[in-house]
MDAnalysis code that builds the backbone (N, CA, C; Angstrom):
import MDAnalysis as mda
import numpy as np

u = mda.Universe.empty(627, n_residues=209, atom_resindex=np.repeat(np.arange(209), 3), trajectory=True)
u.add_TopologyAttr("name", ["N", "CA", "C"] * 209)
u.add_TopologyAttr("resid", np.arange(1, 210))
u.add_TopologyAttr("resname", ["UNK", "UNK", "UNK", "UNK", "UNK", "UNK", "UNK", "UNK", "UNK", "UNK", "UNK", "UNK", "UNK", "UNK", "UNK", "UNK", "UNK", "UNK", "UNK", "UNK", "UNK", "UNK", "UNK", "UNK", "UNK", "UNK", "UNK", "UNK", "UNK", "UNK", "UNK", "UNK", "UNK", "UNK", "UNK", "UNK", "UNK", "UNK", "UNK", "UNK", "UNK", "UNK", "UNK", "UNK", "UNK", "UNK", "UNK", "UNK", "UNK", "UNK", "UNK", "UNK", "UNK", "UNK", "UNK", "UNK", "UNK", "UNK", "UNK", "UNK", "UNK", "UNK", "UNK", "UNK", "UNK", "UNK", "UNK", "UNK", "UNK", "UNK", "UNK", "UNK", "UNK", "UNK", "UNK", "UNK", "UNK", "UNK", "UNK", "UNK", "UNK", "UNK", "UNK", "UNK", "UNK", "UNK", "UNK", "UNK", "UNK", "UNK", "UNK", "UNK", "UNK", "UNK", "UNK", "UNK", "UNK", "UNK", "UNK", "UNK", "UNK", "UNK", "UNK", "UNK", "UNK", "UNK", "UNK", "UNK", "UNK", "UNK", "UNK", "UNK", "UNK", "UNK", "UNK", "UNK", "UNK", "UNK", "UNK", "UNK", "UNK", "UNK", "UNK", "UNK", "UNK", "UNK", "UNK", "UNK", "UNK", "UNK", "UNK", "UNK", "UNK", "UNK", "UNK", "UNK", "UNK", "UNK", "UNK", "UNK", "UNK", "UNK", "UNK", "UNK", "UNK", "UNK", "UNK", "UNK", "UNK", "UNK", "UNK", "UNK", "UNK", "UNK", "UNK", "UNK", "UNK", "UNK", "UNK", "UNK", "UNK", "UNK", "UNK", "UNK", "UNK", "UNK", "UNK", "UNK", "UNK", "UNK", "UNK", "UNK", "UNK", "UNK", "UNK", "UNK", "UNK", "UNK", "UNK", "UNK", "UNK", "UNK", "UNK", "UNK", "UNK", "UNK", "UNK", "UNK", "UNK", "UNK", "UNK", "UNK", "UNK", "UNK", "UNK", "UNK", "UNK", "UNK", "UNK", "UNK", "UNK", "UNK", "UNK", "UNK", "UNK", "UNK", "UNK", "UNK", "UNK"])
u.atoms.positions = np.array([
    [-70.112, 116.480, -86.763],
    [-69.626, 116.101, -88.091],
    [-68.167, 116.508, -88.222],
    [-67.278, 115.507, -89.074],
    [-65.977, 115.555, -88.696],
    [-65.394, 116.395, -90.350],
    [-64.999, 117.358, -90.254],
    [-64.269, 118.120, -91.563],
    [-63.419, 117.544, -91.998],
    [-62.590, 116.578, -91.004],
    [-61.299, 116.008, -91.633],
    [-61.638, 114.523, -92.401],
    [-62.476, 113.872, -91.797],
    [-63.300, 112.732, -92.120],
    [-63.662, 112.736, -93.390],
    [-64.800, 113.919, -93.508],
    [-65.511, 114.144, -95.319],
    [-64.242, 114.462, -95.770],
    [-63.060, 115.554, -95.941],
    [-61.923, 116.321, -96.094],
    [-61.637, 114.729, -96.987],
    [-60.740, 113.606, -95.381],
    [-60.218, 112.394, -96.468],
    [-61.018, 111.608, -97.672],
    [-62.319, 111.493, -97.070],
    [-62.870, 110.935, -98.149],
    [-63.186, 111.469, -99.868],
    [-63.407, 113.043, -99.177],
    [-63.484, 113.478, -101.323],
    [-62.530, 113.630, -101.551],
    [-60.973, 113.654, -100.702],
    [-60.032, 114.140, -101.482],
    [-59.459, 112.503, -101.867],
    [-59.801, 111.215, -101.651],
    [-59.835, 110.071, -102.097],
    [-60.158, 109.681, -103.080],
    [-61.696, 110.264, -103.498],
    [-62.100, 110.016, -104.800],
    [-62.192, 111.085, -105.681],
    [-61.787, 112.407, -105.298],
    [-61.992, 113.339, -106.144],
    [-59.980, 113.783, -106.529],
    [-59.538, 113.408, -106.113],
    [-57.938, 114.064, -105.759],
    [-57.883, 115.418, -105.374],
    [-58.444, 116.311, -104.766],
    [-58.595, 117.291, -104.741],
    [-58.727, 117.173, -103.202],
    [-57.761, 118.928, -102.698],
    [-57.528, 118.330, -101.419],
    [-58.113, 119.374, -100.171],
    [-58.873, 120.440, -100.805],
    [-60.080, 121.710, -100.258],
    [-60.970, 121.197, -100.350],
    [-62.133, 120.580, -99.361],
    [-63.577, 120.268, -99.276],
    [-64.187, 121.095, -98.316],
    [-63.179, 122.325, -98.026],
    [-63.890, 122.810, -97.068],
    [-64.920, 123.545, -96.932],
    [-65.345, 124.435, -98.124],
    [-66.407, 125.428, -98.343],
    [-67.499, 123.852, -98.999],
    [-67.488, 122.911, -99.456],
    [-68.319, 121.913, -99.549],
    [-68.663, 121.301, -98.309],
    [-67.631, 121.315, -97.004],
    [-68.103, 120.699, -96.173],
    [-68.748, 122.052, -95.100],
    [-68.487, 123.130, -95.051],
    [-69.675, 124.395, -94.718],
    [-71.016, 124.249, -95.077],
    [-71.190, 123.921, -96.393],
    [-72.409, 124.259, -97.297],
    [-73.272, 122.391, -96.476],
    [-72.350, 121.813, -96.463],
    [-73.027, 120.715, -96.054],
    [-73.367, 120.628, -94.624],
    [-72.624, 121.127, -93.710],
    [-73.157, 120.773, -92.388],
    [-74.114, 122.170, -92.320],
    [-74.227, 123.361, -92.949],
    [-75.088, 124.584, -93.366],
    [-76.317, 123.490, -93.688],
    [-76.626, 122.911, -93.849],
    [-77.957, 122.067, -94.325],
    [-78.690, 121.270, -93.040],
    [-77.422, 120.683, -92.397],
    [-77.726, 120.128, -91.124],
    [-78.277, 120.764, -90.154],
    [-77.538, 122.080, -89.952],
    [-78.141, 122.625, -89.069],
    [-78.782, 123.698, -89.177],
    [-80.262, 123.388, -90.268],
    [-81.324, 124.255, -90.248],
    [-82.065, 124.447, -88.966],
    [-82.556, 125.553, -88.888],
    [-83.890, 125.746, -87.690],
    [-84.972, 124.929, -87.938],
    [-85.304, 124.549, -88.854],
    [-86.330, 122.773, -88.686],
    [-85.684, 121.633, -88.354],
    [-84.422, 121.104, -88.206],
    [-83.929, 120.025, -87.589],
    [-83.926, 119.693, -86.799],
    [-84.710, 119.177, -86.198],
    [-84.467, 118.221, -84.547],
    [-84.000, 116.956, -84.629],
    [-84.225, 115.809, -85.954],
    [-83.931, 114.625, -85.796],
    [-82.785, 114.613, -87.021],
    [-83.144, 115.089, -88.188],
    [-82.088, 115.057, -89.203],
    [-81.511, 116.062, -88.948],
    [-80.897, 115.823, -88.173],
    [-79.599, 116.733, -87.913],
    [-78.169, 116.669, -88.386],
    [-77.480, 117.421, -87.769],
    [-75.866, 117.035, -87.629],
    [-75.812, 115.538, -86.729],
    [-76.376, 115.488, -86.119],
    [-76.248, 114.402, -85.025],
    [-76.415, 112.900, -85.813],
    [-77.523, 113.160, -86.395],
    [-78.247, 111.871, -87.186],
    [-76.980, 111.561, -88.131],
    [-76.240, 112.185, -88.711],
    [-75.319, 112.232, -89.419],
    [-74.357, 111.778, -89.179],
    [-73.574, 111.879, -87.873],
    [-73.026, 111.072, -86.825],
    [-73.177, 110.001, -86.422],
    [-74.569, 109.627, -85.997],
    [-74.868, 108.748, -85.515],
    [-74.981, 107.488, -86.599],
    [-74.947, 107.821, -88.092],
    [-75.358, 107.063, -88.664],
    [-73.493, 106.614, -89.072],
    [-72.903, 107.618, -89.353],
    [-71.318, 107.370, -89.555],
    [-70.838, 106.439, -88.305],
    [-71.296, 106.311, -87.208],
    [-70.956, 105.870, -85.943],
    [-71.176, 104.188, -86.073],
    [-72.168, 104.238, -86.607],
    [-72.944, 102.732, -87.316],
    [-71.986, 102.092, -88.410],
    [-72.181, 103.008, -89.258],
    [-71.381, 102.191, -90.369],
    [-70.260, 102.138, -89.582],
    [-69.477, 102.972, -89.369],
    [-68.235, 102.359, -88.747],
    [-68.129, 100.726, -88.596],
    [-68.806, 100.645, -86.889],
    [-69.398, 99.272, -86.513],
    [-69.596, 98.661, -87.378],
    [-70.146, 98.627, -88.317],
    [-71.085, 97.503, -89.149],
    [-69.716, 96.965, -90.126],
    [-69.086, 98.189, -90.399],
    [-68.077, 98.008, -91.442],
    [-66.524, 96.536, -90.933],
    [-66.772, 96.832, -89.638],
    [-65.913, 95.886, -89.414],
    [-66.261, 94.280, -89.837],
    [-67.441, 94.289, -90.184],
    [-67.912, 92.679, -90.485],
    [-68.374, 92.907, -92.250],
    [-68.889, 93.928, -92.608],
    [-69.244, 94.188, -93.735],
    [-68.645, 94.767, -94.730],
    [-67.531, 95.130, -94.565],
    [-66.603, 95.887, -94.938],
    [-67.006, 97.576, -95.030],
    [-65.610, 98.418, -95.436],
    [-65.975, 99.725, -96.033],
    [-65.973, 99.967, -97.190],
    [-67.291, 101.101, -97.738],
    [-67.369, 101.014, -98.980],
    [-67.546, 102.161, -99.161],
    [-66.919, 103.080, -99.748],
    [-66.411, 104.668, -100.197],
    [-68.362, 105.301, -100.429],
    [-68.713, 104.515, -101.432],
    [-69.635, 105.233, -101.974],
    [-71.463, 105.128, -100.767],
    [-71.409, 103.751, -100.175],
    [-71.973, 104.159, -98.418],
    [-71.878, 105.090, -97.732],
    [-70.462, 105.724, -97.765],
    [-70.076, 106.765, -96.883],
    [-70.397, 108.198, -96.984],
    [-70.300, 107.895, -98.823],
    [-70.748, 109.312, -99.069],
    [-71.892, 109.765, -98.789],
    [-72.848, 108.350, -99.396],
    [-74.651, 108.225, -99.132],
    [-74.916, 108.573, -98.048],
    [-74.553, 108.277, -96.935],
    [-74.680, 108.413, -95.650],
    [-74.508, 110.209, -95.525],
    [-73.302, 110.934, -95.740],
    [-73.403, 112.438, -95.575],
    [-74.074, 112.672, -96.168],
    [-75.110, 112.346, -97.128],
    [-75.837, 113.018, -98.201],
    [-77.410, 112.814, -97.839],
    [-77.217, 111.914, -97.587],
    [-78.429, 111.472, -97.428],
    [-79.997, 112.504, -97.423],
    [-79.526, 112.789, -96.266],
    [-80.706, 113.786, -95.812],
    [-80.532, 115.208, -95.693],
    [-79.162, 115.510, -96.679],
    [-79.050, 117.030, -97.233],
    [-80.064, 117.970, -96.980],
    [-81.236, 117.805, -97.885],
    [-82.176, 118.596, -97.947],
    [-83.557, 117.756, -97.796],
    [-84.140, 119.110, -96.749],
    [-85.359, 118.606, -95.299],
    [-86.305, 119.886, -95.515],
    [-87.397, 119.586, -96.421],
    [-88.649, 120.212, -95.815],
    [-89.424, 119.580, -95.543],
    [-90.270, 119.696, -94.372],
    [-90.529, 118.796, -93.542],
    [-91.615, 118.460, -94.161],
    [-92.083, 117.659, -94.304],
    [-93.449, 116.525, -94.735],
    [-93.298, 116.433, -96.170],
    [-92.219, 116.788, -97.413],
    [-92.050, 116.438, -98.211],
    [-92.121, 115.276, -98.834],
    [-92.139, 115.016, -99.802],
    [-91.895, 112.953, -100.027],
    [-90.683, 113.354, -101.419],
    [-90.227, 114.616, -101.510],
    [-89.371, 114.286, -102.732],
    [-87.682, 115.002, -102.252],
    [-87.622, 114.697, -100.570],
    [-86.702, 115.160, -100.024],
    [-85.124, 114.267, -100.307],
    [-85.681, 112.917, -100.620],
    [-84.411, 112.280, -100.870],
    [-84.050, 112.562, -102.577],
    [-84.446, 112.945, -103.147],
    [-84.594, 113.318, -104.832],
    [-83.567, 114.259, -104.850],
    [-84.537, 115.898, -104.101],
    [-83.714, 116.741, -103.510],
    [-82.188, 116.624, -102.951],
    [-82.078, 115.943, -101.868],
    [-80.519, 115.763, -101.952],
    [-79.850, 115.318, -103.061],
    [-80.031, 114.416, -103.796],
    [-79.603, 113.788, -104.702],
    [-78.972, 114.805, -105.799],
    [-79.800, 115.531, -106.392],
    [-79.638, 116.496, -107.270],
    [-78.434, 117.259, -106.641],
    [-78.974, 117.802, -104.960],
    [-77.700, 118.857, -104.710],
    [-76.859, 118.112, -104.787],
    [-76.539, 117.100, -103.990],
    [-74.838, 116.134, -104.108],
    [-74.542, 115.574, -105.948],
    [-75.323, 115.793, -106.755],
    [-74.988, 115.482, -108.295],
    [-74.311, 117.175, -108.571],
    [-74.992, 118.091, -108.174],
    [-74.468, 119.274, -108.570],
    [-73.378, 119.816, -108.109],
    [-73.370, 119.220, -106.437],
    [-71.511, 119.362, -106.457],
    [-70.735, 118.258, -106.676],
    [-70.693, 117.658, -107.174],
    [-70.205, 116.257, -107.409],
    [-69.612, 116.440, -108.695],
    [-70.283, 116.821, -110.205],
    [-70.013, 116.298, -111.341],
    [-68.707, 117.448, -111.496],
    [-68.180, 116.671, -112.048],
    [-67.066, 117.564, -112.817],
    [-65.465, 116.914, -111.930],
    [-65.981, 116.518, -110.159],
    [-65.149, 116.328, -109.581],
    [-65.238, 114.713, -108.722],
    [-66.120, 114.103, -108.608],
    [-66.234, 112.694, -108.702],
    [-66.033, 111.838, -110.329],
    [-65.850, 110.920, -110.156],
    [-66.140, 109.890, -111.490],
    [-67.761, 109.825, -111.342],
    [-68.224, 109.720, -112.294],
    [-69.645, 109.690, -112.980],
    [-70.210, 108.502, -112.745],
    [-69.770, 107.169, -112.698],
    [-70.042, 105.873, -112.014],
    [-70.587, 106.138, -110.309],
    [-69.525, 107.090, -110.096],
    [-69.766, 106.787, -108.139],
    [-70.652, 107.891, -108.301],
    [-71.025, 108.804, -108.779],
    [-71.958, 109.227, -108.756],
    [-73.273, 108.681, -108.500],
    [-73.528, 107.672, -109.794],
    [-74.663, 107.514, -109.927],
    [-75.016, 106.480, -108.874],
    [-73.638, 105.892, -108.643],
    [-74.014, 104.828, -106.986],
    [-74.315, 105.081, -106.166],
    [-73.940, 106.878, -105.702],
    [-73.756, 107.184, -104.417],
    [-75.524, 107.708, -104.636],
    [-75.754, 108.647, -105.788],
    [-77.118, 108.903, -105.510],
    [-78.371, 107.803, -105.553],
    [-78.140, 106.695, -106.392],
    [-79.156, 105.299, -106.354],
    [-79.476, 105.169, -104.557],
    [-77.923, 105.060, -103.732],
    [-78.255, 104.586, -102.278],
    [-78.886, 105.547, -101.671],
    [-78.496, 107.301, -102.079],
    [-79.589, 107.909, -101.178],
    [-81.031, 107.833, -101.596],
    [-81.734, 107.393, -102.562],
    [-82.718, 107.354, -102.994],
    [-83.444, 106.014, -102.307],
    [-82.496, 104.618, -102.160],
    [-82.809, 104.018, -101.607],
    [-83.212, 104.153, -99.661],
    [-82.645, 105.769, -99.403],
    [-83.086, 105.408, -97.779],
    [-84.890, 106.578, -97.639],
    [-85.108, 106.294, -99.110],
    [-87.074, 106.692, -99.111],
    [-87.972, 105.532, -98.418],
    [-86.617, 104.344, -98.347],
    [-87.502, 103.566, -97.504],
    [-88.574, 102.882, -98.082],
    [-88.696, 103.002, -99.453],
    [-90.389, 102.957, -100.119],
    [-90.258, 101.107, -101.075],
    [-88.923, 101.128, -101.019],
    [-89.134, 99.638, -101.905],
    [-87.806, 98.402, -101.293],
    [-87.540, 97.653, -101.248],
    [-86.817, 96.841, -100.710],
    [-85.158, 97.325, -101.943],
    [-84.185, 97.380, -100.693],
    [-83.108, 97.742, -101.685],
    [-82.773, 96.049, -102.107],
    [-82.303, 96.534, -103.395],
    [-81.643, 94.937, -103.456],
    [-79.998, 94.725, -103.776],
    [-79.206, 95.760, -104.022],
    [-77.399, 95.524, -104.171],
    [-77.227, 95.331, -102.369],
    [-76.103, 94.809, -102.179],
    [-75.611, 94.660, -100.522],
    [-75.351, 96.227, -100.231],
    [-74.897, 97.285, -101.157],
    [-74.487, 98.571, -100.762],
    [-75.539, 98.848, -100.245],
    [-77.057, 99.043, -101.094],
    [-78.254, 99.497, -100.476],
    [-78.651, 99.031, -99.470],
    [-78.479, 98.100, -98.798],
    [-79.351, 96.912, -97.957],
    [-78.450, 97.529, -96.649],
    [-76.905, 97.887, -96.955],
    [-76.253, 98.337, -96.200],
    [-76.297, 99.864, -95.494],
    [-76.782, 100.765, -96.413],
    [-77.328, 102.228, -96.186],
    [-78.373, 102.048, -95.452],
    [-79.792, 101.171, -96.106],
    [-80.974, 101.432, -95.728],
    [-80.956, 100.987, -94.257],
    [-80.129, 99.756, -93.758],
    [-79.861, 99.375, -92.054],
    [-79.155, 100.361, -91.337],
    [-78.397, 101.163, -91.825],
    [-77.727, 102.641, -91.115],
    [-78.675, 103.542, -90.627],
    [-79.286, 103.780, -91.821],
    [-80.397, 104.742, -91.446],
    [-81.341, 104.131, -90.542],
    [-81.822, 102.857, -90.458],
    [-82.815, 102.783, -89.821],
    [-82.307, 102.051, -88.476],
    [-80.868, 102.253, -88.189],
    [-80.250, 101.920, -86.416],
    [-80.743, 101.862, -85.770],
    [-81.505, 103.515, -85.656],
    [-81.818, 104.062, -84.625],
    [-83.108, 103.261, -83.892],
    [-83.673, 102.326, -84.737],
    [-84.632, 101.651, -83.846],
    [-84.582, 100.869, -82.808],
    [-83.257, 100.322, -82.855],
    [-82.618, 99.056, -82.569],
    [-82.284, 99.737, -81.296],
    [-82.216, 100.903, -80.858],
    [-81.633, 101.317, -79.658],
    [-82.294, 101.388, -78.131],
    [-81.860, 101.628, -76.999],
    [-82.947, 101.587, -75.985],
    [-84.119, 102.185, -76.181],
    [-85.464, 101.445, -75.601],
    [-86.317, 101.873, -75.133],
    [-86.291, 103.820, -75.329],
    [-85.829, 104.231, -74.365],
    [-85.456, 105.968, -73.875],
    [-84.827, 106.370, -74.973],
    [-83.815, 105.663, -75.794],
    [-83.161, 106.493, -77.013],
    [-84.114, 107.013, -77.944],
    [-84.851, 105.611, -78.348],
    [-85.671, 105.638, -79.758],
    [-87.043, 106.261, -79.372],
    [-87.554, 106.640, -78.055],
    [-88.741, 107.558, -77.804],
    [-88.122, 109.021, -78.321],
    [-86.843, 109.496, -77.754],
    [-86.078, 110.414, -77.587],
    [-85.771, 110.787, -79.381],
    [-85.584, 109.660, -80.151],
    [-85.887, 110.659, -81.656],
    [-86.985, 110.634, -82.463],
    [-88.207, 109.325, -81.144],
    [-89.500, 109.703, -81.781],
    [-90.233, 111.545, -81.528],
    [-89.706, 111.959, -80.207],
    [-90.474, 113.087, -80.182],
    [-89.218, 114.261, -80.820],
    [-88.079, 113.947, -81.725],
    [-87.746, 115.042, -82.017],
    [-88.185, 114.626, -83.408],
    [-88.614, 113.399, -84.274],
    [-89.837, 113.738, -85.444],
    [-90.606, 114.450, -84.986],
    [-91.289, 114.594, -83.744],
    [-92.283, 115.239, -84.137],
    [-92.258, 116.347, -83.831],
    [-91.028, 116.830, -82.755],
    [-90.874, 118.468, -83.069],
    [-90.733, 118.834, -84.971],
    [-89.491, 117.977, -85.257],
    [-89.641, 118.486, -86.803],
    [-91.047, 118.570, -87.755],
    [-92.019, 118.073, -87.391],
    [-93.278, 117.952, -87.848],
    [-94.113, 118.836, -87.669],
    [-94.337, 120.264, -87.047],
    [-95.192, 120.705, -85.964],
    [-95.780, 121.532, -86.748],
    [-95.880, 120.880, -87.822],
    [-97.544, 121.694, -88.614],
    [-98.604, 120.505, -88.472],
    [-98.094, 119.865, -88.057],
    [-99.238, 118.172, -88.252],
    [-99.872, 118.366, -86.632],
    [-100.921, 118.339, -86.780],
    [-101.604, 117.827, -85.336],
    [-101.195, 116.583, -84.509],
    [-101.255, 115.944, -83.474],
    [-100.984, 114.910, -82.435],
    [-101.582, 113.827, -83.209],
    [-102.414, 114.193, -83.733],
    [-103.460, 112.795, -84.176],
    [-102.649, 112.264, -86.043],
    [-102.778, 113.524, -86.583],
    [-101.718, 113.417, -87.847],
    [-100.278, 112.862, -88.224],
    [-99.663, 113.333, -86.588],
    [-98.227, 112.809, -86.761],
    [-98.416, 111.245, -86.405],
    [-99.406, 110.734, -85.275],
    [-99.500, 109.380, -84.953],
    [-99.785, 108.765, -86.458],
    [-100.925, 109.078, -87.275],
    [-101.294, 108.385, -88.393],
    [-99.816, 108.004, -88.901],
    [-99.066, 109.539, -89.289],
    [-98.085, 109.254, -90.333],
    [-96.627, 108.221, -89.823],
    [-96.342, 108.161, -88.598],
    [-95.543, 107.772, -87.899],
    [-96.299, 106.699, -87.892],
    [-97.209, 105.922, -87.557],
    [-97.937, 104.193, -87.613],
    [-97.720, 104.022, -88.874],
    [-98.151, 104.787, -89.813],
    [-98.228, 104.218, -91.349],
    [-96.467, 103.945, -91.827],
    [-95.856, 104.406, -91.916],
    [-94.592, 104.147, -91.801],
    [-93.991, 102.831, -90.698],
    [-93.921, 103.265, -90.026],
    [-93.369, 101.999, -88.696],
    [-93.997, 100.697, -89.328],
    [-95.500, 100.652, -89.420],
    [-95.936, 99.190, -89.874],
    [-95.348, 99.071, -91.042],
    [-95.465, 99.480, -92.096],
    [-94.384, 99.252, -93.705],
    [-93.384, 98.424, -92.875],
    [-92.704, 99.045, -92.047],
    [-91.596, 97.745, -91.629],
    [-91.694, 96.678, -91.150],
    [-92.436, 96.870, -89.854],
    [-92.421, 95.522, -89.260],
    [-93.753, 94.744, -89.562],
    [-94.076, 94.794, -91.137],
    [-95.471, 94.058, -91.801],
    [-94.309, 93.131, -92.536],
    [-92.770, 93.378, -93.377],
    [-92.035, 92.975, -93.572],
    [-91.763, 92.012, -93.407],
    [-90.947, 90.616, -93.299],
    [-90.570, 89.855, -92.929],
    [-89.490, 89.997, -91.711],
    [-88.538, 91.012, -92.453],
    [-87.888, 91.742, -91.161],
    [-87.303, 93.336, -91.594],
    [-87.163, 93.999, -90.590],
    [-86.749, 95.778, -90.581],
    [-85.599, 95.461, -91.167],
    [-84.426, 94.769, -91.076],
    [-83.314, 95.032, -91.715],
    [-83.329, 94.035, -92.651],
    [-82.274, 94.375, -93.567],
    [-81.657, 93.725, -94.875],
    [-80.810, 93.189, -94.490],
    [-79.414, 93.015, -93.476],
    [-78.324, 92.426, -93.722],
    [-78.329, 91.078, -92.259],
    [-78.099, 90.253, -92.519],
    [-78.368, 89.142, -91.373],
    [-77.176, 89.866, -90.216],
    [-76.041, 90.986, -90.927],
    [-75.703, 91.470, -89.408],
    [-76.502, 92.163, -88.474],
    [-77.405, 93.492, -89.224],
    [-78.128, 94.124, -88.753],
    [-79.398, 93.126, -87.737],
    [-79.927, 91.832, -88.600],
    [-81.252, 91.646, -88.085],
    [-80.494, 90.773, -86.717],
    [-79.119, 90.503, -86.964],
    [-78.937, 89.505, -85.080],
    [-78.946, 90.942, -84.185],
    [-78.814, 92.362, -84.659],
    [-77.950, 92.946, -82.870],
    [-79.008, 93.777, -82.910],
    [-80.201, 93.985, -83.988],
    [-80.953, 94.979, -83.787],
    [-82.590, 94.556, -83.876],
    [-82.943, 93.424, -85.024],
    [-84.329, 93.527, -84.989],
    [-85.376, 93.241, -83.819],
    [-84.796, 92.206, -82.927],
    [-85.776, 92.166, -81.735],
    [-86.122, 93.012, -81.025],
    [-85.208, 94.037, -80.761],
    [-85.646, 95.591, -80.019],
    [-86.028, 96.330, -81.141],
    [-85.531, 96.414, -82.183],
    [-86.520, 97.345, -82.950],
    [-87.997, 97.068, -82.889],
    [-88.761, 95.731, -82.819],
    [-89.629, 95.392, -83.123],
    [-90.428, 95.632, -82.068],
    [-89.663, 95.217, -80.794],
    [-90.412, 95.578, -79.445],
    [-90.830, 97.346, -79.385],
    [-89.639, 97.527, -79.666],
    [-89.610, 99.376, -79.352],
    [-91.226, 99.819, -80.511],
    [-91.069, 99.682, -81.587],
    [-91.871, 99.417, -82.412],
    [-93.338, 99.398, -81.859],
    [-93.602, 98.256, -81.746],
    [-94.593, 97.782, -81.030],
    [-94.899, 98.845, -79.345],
    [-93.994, 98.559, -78.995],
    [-94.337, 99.858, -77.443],
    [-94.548, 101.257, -77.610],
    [-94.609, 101.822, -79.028],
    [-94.574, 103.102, -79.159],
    [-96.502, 103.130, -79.723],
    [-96.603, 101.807, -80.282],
    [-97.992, 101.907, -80.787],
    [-98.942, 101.914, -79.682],
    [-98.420, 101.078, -78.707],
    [-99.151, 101.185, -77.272],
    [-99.410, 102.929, -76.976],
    [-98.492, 103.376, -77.375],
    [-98.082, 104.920, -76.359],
    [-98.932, 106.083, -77.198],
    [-98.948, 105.402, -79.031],
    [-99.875, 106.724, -79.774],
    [-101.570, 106.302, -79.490],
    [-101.788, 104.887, -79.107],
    [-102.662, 104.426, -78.808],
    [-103.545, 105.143, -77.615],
    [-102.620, 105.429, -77.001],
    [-103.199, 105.947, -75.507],
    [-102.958, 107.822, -75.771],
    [-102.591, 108.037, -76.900],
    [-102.469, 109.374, -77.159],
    [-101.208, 110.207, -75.970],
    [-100.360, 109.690, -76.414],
    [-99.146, 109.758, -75.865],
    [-98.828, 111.479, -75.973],
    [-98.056, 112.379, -74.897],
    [-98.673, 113.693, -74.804],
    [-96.888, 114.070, -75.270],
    [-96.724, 114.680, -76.379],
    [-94.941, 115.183, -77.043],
    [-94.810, 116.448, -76.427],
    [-95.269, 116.811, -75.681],
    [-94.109, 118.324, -74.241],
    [-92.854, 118.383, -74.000],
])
């Protein structure tokens, strides 16, 4: 995670030109001792995306922020973890963002719960960031299936398969995994395969060592 990166961006919309004890407290979140997949990395990897994506989709300040925020705060098997961030990035936020990008930036992290179809292009644009990582090789996307499930490791083998199928199908029961016709040309056919080859693998009770 880049200090100078977050650094330009709040001091863009906030005029203020110290983000640095905000950007401590934030990568301090990343790299808890329960993180294996929402990490610092994921955080990266997802800034790495938008980048890319941005060249056809443009850049949009309040994506960017969503994106560092996103997955702030992680206890693991929660369902009110994207809420959670939300609140913390409202609590350092008010007083020093405008109150509009506020409420934009927290709507998009709420939108990567994954739980309802986003519908502004900003959301449609977050929710395909976050969900890249499917789209990637074969070996990549096994590689942050078993660091879910290190982050998981109160759930049994059989528990994490349930919760990991029940999720994965929500998507590809869909019409398609992504929202933006850029995302669905460079990514949905391997997401779908990868997808599909991982159900083969919990099927056969696939062994996470």
């Amino acid at each position: 995670m880049d200090p100078h990166r977050f650094g330009s961006l709040w001091h863009r919309l906030s005029g203020r030109s110290d983000s640095t004890e905000l950007f401590d407290a934030l990568i301090g979140h990343y790299r808890g001792p329960d993180r294996h997949y929402h990490d610092a990395g994921h955080i990266v990897t997802c800034l790495n995306a938008y980048d890319r994506a941005a060249i056809v989709l443009g850049t949009d300040d309040a994506v960017e922020m969503a994106l560092w925020f996103h997955d702030a705060i992680l206890i693991p098997g929660a369902r009110d973890n994207e809420a959670c961030s939300v609140a913390w990035f409202e609590e350092l936020s008010l007083g020093q963002l405008p109150e509009p990008f506020i409420t934009r930036v927290s709507n998009l992290i709420m939108a990567t719960r994954h739980r309802d179809p986003p519908e502004s292009p900003q959301a449609q644009f977050v929710v395909d960031v976050d969900l890249w990582g499917l789209g990637q090789s074969w070996e990549e996307f096994f590689a942050d299936t078993r660091a879910l499930r290190r982050e998981r490791a109160e759930l049994t083998d059989t528990d994490f398969a349930r919760d990991q199928r029940g999720f994965l199908e929500s998507l590809v029961d869909r019409p398609n995994i992504y929202f933006t016709s850029h995302f669905q040309h460079l990514f949905e056919h391997v997401a779908r395969d990868n997808i599909h080859r991982l159900f083969g693998c919990l099927d056969s009770g696939v062994s996470w060592q």
